[in-house]
ChimeraX commands (.cxc) that place a marker at each C-alpha (Angstrom):
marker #1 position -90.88,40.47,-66.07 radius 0.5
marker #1 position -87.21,40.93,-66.80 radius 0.5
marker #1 position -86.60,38.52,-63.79 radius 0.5
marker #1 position -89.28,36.06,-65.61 radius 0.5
marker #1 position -87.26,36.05,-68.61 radius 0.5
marker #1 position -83.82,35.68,-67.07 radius 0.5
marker #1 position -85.37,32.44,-65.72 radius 0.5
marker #1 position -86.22,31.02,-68.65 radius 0.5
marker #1 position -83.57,31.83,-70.34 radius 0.5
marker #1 position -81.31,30.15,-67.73 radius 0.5
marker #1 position -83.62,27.33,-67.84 radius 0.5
marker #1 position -83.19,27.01,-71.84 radius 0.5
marker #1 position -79.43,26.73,-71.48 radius 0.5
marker #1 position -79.76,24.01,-69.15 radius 0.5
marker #1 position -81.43,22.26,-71.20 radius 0.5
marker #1 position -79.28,22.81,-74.17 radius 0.5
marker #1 position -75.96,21.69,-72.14 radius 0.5
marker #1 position -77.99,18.39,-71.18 radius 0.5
marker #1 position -79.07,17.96,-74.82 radius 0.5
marker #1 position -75.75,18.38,-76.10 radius 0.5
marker #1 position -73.91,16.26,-73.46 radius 0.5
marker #1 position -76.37,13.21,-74.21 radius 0.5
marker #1 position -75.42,13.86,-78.06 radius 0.5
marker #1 position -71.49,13.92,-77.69 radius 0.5
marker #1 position -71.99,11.43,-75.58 radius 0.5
marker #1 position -73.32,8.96,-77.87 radius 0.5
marker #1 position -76.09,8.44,-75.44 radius 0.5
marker #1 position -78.67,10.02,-77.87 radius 0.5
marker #1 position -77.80,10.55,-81.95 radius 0.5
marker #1 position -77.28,14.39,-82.94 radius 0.5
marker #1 position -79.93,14.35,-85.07 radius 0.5
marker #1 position -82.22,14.45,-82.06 radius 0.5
marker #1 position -80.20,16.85,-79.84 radius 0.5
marker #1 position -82.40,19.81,-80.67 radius 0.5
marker #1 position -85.86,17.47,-80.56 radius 0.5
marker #1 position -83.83,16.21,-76.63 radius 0.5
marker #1 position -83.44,19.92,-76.14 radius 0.5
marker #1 position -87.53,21.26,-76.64 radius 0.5
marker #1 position -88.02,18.21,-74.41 radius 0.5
marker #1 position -85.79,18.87,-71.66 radius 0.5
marker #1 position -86.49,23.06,-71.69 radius 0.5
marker #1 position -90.33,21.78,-71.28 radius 0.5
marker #1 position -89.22,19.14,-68.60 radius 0.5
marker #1 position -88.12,21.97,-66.85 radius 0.5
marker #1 position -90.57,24.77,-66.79 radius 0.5
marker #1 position -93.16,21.92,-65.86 radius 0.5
marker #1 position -90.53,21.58,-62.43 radius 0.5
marker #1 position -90.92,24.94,-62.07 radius 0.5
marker #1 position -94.27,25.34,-61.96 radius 0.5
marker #1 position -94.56,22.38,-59.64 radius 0.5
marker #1 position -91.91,24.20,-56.81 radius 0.5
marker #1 position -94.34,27.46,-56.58 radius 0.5
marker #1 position -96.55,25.84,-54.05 radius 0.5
marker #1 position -94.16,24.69,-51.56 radius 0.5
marker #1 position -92.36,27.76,-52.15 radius 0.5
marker #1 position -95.59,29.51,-50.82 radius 0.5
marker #1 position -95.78,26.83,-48.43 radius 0.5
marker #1 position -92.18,27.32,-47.50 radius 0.5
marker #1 position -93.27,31.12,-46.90 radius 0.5
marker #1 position -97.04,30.07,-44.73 radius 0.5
marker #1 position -98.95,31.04,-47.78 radius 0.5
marker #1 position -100.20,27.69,-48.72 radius 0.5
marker #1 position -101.31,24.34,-46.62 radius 0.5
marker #1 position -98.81,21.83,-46.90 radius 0.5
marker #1 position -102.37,19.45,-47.97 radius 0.5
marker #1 position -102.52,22.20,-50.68 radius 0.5
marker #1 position -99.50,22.16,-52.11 radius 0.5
marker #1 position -99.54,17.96,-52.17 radius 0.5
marker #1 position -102.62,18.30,-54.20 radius 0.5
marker #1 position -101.31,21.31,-56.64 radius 0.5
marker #1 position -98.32,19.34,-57.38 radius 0.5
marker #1 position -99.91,16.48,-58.11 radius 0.5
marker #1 position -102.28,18.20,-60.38 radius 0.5
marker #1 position -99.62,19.77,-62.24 radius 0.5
marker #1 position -97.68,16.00,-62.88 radius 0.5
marker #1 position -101.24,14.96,-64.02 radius 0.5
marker #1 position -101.96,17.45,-66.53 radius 0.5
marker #1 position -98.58,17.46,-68.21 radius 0.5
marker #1 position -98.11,13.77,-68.22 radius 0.5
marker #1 position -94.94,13.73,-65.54 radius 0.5
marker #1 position -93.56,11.13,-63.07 radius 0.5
marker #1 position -91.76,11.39,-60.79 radius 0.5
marker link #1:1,2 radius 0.2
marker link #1:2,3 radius 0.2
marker link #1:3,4 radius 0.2
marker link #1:4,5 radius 0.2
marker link #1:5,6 radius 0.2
marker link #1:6,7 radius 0.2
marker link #1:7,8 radius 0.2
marker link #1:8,9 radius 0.2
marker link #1:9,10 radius 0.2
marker link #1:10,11 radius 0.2
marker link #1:11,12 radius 0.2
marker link #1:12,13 radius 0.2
marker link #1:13,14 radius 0.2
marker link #1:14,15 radius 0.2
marker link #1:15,16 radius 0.2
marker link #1:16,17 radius 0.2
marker link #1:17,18 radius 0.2
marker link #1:18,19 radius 0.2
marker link #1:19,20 radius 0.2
marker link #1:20,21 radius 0.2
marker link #1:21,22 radius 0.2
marker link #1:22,23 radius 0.2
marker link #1:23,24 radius 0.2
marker link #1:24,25 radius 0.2
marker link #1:25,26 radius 0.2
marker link #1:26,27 radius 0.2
marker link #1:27,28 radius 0.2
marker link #1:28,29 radius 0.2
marker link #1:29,30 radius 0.2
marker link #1:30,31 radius 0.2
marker link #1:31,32 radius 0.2
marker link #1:32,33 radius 0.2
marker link #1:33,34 radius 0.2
marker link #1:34,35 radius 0.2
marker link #1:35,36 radius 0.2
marker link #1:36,37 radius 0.2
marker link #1:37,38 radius 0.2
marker link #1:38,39 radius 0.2
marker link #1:39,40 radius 0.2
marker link #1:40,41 radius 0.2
marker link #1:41,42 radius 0.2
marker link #1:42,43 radius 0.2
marker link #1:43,44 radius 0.2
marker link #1:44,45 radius 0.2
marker link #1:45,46 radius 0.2
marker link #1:46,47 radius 0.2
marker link #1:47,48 radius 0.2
marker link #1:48,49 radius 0.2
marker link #1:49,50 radius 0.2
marker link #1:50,51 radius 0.2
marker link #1:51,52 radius 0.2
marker link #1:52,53 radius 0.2
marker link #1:53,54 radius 0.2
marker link #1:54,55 radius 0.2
marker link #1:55,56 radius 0.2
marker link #1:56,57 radius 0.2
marker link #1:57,58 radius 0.2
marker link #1:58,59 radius 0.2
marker link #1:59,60 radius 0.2
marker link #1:60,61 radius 0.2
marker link #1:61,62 radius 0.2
marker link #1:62,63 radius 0.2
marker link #1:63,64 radius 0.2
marker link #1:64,65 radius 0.2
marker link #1:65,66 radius 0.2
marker link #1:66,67 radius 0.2
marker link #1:67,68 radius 0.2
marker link #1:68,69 radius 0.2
marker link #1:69,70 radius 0.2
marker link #1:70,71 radius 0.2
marker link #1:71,72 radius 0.2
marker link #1:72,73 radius 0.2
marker link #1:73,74 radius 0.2
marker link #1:74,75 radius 0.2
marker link #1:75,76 radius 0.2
marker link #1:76,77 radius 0.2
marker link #1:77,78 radius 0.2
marker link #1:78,79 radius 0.2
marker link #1:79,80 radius 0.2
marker link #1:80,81 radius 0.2
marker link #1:81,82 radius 0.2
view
């Protein structure tokens, strides 16, 4: 659990430092930094999820056929490209 949550947390930074550099960068108003942020910290849990199945299939626990499909479910039910 503790490992969960040090994950996340690193994962919530990120996203924070790429909020924030879009903002001072004039590249997004800083109004929206902490709306960019949410985004972006969502953006990349969704990632995460998609990596555990070639992970496993990295490690012979999972078809490579498998894992396609997985990921691909995953994009589809959050709505990501790409």
């Amino acid at each position: 659990e503790k490992q969960m949550n040090e994950r996340i947390r690193e994962l919530a930074v990120k996203a924070y430092k790429e909020a924030a550099a879009l903002g001072s960068q004039g590249v997004i108003p800083m109004s929206q930094v902490r709306e960019v942020q949410f985004e972006k910290f969502a953006e990349l849990i969704v990632w995460e999820c998609i990596r555990v199945p070639y992970d496993m299939w990295d490690k012979a626990e999972l078809n490579a056929d498998i894992a396609v499909k997985i990921e691909h479910r995953i994009k589809e039910h959050f709505g990501v490209e790409s």
